[in-house]
C-alpha positions as a Python dict, from the first residue, in 0.01 Angstrom:
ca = {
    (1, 'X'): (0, 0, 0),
    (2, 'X'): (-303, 77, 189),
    (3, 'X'): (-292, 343, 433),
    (4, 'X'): (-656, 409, 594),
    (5, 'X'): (-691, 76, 740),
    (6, 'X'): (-367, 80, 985),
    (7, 'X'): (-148, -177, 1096),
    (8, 'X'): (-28, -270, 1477),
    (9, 'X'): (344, -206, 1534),
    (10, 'X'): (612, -241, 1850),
    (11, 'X'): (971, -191, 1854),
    (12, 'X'): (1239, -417, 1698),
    (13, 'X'): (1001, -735, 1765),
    (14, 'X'): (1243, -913, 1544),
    (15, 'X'): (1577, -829, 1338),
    (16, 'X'): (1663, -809, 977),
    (17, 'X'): (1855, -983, 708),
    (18, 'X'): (2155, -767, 663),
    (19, 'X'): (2423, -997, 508),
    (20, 'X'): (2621, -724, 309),
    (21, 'X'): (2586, -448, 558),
    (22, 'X'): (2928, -361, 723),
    (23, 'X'): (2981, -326, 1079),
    (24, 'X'): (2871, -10, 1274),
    (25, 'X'): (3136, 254, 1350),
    (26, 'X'): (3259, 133, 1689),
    (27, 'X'): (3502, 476, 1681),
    (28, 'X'): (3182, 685, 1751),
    (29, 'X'): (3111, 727, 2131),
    (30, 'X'): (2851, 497, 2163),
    (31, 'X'): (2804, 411, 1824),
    (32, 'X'): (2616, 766, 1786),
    (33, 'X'): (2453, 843, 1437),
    (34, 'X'): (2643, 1063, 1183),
    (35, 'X'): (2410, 1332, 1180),
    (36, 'X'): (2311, 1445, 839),
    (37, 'X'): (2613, 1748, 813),
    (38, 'X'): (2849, 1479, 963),
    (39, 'X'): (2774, 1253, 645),
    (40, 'X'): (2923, 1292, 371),
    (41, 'X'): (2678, 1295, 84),
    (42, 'X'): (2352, 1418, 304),
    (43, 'X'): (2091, 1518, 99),
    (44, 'X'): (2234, 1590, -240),
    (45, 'X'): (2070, 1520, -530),
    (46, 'X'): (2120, 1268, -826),
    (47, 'X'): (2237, 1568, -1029),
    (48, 'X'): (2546, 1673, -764),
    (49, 'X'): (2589, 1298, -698),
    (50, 'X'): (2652, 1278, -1115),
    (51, 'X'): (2815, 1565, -1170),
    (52, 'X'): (3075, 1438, -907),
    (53, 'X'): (3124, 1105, -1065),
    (54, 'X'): (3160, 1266, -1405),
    (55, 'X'): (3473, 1504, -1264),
    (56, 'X'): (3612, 1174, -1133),
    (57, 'X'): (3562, 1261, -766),
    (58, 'X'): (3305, 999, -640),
    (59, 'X'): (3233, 607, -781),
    (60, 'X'): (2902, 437, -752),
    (61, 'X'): (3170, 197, -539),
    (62, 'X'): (3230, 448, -311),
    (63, 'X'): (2896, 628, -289),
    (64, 'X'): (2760, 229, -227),
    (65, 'X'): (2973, 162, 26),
    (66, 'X'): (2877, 463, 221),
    (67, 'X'): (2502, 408, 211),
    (68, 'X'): (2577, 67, 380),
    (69, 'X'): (2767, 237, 615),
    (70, 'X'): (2519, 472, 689),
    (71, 'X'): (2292, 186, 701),
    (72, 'X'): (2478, -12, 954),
    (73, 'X'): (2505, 295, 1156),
    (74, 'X'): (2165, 482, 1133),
    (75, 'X'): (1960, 198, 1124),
    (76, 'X'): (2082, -134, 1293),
    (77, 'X'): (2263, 93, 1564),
    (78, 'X'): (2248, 476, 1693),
    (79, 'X'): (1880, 564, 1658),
    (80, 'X'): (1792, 203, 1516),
    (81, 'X'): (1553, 329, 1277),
    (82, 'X'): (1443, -40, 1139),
    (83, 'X'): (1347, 107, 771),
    (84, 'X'): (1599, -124, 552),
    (85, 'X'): (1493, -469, 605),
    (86, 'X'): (1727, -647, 358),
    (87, 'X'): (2029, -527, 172),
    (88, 'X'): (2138, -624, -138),
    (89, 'X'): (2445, -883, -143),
    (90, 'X'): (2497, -763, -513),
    (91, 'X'): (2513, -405, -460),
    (92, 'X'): (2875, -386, -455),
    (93, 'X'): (2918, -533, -744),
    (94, 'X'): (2663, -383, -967),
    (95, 'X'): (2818, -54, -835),
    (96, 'X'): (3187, -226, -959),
    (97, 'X'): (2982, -244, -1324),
    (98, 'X'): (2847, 83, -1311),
    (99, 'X'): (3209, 237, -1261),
    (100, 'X'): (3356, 23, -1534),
    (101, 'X'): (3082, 125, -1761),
    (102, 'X'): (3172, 474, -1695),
    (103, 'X'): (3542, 381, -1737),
    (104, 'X'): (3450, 257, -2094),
    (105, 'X'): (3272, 560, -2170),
    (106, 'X'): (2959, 435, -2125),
    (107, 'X'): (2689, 633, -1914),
    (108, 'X'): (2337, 508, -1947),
    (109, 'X'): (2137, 823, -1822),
    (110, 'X'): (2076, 1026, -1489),
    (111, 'X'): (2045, 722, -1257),
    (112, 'X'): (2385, 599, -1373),
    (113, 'X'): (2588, 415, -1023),
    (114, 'X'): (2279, 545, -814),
    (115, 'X'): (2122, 369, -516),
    (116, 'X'): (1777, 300, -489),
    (117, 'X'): (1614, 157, -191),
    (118, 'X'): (1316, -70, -285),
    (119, 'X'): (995, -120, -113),
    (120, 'X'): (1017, -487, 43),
    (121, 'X'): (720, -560, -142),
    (122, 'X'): (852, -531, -487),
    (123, 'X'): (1051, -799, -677),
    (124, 'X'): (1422, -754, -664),
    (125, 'X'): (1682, -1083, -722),
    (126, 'X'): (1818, -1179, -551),
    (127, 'X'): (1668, -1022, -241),
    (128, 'X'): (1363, -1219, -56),
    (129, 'X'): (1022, -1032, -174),
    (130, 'X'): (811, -1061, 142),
    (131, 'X'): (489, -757, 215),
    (132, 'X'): (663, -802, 602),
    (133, 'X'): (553, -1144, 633),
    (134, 'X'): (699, -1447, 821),
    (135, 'X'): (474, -1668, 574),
    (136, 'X'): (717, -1519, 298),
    (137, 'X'): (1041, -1485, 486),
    (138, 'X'): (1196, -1745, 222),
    (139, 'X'): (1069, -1651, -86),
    (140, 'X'): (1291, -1511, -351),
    (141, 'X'): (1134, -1399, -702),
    (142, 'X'): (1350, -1557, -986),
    (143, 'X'): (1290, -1204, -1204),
    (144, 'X'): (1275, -857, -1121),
    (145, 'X'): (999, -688, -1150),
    (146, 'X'): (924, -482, -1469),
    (147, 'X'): (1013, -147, -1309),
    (148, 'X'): (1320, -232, -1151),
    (149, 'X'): (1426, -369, -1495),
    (150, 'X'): (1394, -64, -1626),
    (151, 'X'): (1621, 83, -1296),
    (152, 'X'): (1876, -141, -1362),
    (153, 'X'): (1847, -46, -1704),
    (154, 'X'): (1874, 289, -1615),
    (155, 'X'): (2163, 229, -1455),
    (156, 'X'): (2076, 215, -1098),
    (157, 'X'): (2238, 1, -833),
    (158, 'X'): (1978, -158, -639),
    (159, 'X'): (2081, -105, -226),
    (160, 'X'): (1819, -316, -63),
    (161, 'X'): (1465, -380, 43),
    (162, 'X'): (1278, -145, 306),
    (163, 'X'): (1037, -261, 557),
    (164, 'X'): (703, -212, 517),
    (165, 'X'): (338, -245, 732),
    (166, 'X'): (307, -559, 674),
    (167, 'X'): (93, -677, 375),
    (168, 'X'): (86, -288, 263),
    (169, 'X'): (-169, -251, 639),
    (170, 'X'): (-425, -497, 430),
    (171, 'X'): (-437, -769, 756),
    (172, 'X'): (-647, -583, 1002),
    (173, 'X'): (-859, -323, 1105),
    (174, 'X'): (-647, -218, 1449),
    (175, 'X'): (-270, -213, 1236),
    (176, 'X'): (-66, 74, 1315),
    (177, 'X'): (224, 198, 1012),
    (178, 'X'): (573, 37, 999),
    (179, 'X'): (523, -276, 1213),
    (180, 'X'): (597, -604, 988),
    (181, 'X'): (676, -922, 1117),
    (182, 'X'): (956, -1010, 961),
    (183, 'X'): (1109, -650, 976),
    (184, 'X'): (971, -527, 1317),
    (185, 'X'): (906, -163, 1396),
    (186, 'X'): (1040, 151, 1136),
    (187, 'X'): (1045, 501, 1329),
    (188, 'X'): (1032, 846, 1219),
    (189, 'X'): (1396, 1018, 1187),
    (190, 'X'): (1225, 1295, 1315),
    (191, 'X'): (1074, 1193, 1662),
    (192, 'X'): (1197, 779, 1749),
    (193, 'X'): (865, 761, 1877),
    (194, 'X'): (662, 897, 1617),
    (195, 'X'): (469, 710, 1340),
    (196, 'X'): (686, 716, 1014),
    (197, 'X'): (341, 613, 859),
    (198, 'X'): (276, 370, 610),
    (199, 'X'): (235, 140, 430),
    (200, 'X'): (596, 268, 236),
    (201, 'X'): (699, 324, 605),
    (202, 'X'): (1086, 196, 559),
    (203, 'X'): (1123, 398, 241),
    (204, 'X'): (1027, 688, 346),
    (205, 'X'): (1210, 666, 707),
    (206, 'X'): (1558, 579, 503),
    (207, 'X'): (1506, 805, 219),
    (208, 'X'): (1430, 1096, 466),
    (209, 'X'): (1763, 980, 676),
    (210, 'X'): (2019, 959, 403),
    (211, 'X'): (2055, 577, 414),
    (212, 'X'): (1969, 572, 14),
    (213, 'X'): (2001, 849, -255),
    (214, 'X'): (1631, 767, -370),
    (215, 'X'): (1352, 498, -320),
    (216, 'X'): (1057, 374, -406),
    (217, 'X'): (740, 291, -230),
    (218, 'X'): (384, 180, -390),
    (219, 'X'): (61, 269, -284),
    (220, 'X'): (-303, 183, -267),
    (221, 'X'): (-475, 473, -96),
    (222, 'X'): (-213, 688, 52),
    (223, 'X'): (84, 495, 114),
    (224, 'X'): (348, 693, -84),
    (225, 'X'): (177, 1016, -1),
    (226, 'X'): (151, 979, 336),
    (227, 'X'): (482, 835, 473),
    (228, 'X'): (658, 1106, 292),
    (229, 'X'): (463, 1419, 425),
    (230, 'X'): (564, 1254, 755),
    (231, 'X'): (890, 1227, 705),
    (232, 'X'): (991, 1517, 499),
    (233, 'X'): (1037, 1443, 157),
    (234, 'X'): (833, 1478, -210),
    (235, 'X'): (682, 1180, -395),
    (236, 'X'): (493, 1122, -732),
    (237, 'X'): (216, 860, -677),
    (238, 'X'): (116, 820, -1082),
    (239, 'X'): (-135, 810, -1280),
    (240, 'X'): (-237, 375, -1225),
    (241, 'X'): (-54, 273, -1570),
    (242, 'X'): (242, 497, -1590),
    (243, 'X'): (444, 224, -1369),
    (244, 'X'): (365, -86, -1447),
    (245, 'X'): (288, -295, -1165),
    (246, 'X'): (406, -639, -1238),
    (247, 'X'): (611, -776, -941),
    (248, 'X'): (403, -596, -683),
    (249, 'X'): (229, -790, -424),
    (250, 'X'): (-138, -613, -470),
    (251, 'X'): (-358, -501, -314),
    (252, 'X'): (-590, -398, -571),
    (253, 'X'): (-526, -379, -934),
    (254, 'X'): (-766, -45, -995),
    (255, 'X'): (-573, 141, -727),
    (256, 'X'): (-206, 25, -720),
    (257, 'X'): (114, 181, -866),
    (258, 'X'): (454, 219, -723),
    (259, 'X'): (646, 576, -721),
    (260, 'X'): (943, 745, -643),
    (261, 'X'): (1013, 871, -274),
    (262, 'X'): (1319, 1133, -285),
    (263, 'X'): (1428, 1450, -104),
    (264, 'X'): (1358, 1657, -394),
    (265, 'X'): (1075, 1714, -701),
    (266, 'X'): (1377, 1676, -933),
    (267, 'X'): (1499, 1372, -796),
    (268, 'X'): (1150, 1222, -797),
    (269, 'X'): (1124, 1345, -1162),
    (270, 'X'): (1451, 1148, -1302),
    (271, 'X'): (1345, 858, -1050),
    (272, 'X'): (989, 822, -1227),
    (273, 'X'): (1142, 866, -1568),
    (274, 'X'): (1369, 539, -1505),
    (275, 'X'): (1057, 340, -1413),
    (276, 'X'): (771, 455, -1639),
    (277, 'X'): (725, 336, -1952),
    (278, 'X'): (425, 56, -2103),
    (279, 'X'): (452, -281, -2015),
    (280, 'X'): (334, -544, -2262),
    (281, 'X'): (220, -771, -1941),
    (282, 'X'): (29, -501, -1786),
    (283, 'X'): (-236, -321, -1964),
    (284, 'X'): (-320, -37, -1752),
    (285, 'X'): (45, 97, -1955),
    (286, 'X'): (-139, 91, -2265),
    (287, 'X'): (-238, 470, -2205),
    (288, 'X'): (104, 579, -2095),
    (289, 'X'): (267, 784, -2351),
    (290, 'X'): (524, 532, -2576),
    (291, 'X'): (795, 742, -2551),
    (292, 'X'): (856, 837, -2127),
    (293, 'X'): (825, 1289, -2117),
    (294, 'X'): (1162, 1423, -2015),
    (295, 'X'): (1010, 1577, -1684),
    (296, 'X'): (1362, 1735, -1657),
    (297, 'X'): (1205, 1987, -1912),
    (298, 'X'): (944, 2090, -1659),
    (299, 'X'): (1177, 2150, -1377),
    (300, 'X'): (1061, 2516, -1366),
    (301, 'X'): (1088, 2788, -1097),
    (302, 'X'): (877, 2973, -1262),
    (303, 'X'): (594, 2692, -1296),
    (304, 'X'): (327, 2835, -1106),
    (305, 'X'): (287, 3139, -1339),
    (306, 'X'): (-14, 3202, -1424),
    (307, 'X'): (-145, 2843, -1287),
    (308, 'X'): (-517, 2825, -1159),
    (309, 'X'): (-514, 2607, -813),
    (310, 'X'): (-813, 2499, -640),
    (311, 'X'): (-748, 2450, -243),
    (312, 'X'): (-1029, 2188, -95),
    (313, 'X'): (-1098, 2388, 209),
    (314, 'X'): (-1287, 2123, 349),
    (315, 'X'): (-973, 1940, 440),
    (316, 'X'): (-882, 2182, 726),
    (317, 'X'): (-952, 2111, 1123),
    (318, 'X'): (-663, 1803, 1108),
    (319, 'X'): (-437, 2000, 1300),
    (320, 'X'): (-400, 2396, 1366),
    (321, 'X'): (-34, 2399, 1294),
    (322, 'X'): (-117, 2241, 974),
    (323, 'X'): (-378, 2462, 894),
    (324, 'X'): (-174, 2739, 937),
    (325, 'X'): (78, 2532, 731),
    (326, 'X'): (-158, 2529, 472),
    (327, 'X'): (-211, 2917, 441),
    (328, 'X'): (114, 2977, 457),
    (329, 'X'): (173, 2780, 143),
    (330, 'X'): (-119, 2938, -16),
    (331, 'X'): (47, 3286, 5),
    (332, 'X'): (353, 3124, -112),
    (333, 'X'): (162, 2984, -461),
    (334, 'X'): (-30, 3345, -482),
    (335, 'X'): (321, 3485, -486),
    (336, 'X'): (454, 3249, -728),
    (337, 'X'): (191, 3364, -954),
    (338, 'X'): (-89, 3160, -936),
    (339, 'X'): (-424, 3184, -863),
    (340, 'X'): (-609, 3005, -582),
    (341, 'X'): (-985, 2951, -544),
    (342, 'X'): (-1189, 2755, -322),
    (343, 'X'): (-1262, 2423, -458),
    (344, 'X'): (-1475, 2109, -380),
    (345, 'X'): (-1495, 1802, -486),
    (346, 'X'): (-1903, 1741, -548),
    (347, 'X'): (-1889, 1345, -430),
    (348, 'X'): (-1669, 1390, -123),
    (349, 'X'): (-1712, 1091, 105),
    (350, 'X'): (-1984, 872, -111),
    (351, 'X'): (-1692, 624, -240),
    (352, 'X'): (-1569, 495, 69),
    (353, 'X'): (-1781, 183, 103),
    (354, 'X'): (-1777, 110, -234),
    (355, 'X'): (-1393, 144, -246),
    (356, 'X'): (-1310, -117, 54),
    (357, 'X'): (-1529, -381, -138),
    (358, 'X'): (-1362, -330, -457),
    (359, 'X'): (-1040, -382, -238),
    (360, 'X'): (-1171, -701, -52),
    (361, 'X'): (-1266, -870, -380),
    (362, 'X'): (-913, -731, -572),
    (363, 'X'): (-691, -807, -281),
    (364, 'X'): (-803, -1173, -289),
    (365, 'X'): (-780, -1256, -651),
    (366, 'X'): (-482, -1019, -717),
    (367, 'X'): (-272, -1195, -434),
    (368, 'X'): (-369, -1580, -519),
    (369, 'X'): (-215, -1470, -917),
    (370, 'X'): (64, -1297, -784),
    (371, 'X'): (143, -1609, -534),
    (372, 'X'): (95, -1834, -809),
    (373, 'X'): (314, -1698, -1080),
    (374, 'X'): (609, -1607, -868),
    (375, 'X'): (691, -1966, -715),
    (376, 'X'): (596, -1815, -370),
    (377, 'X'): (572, -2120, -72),
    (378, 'X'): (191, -2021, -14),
    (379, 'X'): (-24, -2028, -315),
    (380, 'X'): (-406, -1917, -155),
    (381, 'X'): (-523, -1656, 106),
    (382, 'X'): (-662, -1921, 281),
    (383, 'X'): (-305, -2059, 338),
    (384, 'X'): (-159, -1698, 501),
    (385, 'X'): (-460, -1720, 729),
    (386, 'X'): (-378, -2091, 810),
    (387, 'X'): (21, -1999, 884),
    (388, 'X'): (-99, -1719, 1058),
    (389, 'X'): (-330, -1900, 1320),
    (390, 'X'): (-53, -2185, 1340),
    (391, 'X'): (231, -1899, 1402),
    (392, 'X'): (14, -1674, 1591),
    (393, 'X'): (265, -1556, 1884),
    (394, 'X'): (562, -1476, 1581),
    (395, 'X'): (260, -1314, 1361),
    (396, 'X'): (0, -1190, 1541),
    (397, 'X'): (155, -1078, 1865),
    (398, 'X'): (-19, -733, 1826),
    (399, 'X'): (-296, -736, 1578),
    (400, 'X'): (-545, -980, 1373),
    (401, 'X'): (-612, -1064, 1033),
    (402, 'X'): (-956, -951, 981),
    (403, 'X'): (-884, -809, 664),
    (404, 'X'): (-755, -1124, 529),
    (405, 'X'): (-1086, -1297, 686),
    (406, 'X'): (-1298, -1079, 490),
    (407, 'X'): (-1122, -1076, 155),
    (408, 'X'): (-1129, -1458, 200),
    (409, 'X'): (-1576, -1455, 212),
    (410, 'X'): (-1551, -1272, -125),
    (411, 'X'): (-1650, -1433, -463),
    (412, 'X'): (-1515, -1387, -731),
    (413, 'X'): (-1482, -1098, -996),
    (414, 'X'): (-1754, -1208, -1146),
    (415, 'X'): (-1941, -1100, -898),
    (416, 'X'): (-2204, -786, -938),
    (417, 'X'): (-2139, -682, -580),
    (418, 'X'): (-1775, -620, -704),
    (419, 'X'): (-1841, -528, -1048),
    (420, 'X'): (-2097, -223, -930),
    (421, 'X'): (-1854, -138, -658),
    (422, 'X'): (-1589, -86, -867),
    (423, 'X'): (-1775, 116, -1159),
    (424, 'X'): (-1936, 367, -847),
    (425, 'X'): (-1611, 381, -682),
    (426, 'X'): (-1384, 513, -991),
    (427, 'X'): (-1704, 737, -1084),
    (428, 'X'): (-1746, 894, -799),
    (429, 'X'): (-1400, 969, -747),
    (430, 'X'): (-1346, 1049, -1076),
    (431, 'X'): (-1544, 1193, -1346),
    (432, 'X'): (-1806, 1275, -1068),
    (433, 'X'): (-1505, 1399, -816),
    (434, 'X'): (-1187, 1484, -887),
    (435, 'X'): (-1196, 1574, -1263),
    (436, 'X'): (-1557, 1782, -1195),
    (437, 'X'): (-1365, 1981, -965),
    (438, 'X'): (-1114, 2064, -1213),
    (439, 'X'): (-1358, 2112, -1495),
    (440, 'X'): (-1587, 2392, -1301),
    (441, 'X'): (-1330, 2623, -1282),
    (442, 'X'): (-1043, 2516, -1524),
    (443, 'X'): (-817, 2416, -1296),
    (444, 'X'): (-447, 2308, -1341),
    (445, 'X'): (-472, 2128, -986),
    (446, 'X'): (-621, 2057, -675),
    (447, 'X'): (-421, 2108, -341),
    (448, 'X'): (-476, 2031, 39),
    (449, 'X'): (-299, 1940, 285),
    (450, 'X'): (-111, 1588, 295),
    (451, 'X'): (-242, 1474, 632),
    (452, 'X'): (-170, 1558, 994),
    (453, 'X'): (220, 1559, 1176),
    (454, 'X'): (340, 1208, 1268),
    (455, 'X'): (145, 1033, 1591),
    (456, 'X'): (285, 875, 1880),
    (457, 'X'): (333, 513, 1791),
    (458, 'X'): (82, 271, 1984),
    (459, 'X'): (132, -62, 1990),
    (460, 'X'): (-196, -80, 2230),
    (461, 'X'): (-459, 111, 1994),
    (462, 'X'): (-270, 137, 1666),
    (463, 'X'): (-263, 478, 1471),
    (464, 'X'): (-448, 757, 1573),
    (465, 'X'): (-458, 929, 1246),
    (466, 'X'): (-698, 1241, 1202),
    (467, 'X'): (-750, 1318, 822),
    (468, 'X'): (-577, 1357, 478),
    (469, 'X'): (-620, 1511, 173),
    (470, 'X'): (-483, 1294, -74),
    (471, 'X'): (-774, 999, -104),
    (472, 'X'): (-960, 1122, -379),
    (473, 'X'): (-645, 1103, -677),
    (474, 'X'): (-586, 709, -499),
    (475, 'X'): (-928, 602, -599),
    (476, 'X'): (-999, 773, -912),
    (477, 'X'): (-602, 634, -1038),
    (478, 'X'): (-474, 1004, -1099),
    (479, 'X'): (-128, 1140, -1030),
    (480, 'X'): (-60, 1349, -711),
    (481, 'X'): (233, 1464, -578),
    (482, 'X'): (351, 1594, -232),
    (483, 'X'): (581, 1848, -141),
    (484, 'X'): (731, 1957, 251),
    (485, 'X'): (573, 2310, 337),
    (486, 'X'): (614, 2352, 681),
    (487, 'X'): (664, 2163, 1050),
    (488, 'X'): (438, 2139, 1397),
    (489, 'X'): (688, 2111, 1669),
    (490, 'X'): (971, 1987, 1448),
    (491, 'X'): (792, 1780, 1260),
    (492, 'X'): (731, 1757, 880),
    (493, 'X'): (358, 1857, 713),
    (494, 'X'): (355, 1847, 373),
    (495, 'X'): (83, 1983, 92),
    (496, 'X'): (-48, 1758, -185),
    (497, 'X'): (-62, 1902, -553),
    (498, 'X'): (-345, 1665, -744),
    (499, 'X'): (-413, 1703, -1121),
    (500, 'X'): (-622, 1476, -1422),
    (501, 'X'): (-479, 1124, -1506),
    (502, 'X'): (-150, 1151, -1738),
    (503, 'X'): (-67, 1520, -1580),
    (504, 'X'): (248, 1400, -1416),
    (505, 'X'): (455, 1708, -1604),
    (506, 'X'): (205, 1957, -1525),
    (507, 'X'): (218, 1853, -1155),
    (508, 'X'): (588, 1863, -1151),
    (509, 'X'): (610, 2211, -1251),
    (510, 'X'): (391, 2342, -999),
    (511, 'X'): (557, 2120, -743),
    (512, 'X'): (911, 2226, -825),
    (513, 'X'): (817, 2586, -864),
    (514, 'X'): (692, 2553, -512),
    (515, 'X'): (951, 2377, -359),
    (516, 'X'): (1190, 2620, -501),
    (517, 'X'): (974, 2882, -374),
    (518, 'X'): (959, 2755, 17),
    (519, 'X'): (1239, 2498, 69),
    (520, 'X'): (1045, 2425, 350),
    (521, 'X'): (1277, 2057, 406),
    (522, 'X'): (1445, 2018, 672),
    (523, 'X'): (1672, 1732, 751),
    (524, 'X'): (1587, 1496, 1044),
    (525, 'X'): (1785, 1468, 1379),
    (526, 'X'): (1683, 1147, 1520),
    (527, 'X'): (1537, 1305, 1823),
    (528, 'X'): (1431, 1097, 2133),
    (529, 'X'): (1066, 1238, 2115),
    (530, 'X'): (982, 1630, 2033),
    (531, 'X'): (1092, 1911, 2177),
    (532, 'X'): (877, 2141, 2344),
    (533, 'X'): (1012, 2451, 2365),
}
């Protein structure tokens, strides 16, 4: 779920578990990907994908069957993307209940017969739960987590598990995005040797490619946000409480949350309303609303009007293309009928320290519950870094664990190192930071760029990652959300709308009416590298 402390990667060090995906199309030359107009469903929404299983024209069967197809096709051959790390033996199935439901006259809500891809760090039966590792290749929750309850709930069919930088890039200091051992490398759709970013590196590679309708990805510090600027798509990282996050494997229980990862603001919308909701064995839901909003009520094109937007101006200088990204979008809100001012946030840069040590200390005790209450074959941190010494050449061929050694020489939380850490952190970031900002000039939201166009992956020195604009909502636990607005050299940059904890339906107004404004997507085509000219 972490993002700012990278993990190392390489390409396809070792395969996946993909026992119900069919065959790839030997009747393409070369088994050569579909491209996105070649496939049959690319990139409609949940709403089209409905509306054609209400007129009888599509099953969740059918629709199921062609995302493994895809699958097969996309990412075990042609461009061998490496995002879905597991699929779901059940899928089939559930999508055979869905369609009977529907038969009956039964139709539980928008996410009715719809796949979901699932972050493979995320509870799922009967699908292995493993944050990438080898340690956890074997272990299988016996309950979903609360959220995908609620999907299944919803209606979804559940498609698989995407791979992830391993342990959310929480193992070392010189990790680079979407290498796991257990899953091997994910690339970018948009450039195969570009960074797809991390740590929700597989969801937002397959989401981006078609391989799912939706997914969803949790994240730390940056690990929804940033994997889908890179690849082209929008994603809601909430407000820490309005998804519960049992069944995660944490990273830090002030900072985590999982979110949706779609192709569009309304899809993300109906995605997050099928997950959020309280959760009577996580108390960070006790402030979410009882009753989930509609957000489908603030799917309006006319949402910036008469908005007040604050751009942090001080997040420029990542890239010039972006930059001029950034303007661009700017114009685009002015037009909408908004109005932009300069903003800063007063505490910029003073929680970083005290963040990592809140994470060191969390990471530890939040991991040792989690491996204790799910049956999982390793029940201390002290065992990973044991397996991982003993297995070094399968799981540490590229990188360390000096993450892991430093979480493991922290105390408990007990501790007043961790407990003033973690009061400066969330006060600097928030009433201090983000929420000041809004208060001085009563703003709606905050905006800035996502971060900087996908880097060249390096197995050698990991990510080379200049800057991003989304850090100060991931340590203060308030909602963001990020939208495509433009490219640099084909590929995707996207802008981050940030607002006050609990603002989700604000933010998805002003998101949508932007999107709606720009439709700055575009769909991936699995190049080789960028082209120049």
């Amino acid at each position: 779920m972490r993002f700012l402390l990278l993990a190392a990667l390489t390409f396809g060090l070792l395969g996946c578990d993909r026992d119900a995906a069919p065959a790839a199309d030997a009747s393409r030359p070369d088994n050569a990907p579909a491209t996105s107009a070649e496939f049959a469903f690319a990139e409609l929404d949940i709403t089209e994908l409905q509306a054609r299983m209400e007129r009888g024209e599509l099953s969740s069967r059918r629709l199921t069957e062609a995302y493994l197809e895809r699958i097969a096709a996309i990412d075990d051959a042609g461009p061998m993307l490496n995002a879905v790390i597991e699929t779901n033996p059940d899928a089939l199935a559930e999508a055979d209940a869905r369609d009977a439901e529907r038969e009956a006259g039964r139709v539980r809500g928008p996410m009715h017969g719809i796949p979901v891809l699932l972050k493979d760090n995320i509870d799922a039966t009967p699908m292995v739960n493993s944050a990438g590792s080898l340690a956890l290749a074997q272990h299988r929750p016996e309950d979903d987590a609360f959220r995908v309850g609620r999907l299944r709930e919803a209606g979804a069919v559940i498609l698989g598990k995407t791979n992830l930088s391993e342990w959310a890039n929480f193992r070392s200091t010189r990790s680079s995005s979407g290498w796991s051992g257990r899953g091997g490398q994910t690339r970018n759709p948009y450039a195969l040797d570009r960074s797809p970013c991390g740590s929700s590196a597989g969801t937002g590679s397959a989401v981006s490619a078609n391989l799912a309708a939706v997914g969803v990805g949790t994240e730390t510090d940056g690990s929804i946000i940033c994997p889908s600027a890179v690849n082209g798509l929008v994603a809601i990282k909430p407000t820490v409480g309005r998804v519960s996050r049992d069944g995660i494997i944490p990273i830090s229980h002030s900072q985590d949350t999982a979110g949706p990862m779609t192709r569009s603001v309304a899809d993300a919308a109906l995605l997050l309303a099928a997950m959020a909701g309280p959760d009577e064995a996580d108390a960070a839901t006790v402030g979410a609303e009882r009753e989930t909003p509609d957000y489908r009520r603030h799917l309006d094109a006319d949402g910036l009007r008469g908005a007040r937007i604050g751009v942090l101006r001080d997040k420029r200088g990542y890239h010039p293309d972006l930059d001029a990204a950034m303007e661009r979008a700017i114009t685009a809100i002015q037009a909408a009928g908004a109005v932009v001012t300069d903003a800063e946030i007063p505490t910029a840069g003073q929680w970083g320290n005290a963040e990592f040590e809140v994470l060191l200390y969390e990471f530890k005790a939040g991991l040792e519950d989690y491996l204790a209450e799910s049956g999982a074959p390793v029940k201390t941190l002290a065992e990973l870094i044991e397996y991982n010494r003993r297995n070094v050449a399968r799981s540490m061929p590229l990188f360390g664990q000096e993450l892991f050694e430093m979480a493991q020489a922290k105390g408990s939380l007990d501790d007043k190192a961790y407990v003033d850490a973690r009061e400066k952190a969330r006060r600097l970031a928030g009433p201090e930071g983000l929420e000041a900002a809004l208060q001085a000039q009563d703003l709606d939201a905050l905006i800035a760029p996502a971060t900087s166009p996908a880097w060249l992956i390096d197995p050698v020195n990991g990510d080379h990652f200049t800057g991003a604009g989304y850090g100060v909502a991931a340590v203060a636990g308030t909602p963001s959300i990020t939208v495509p607005m433009g490219e640099s050299f084909g590929l995707p940059v996207g802008i981050v709308f940030m607002g006050p904890a609990w603002s989700e339906p604000r933010l998805i107004e002003l998101a949508y009416a932007f999107e709606q404004a720009t439709h700055a997507r575009k769909s991936p085509r699995f190049l080789p590298t960028i082209e120049l000219e």
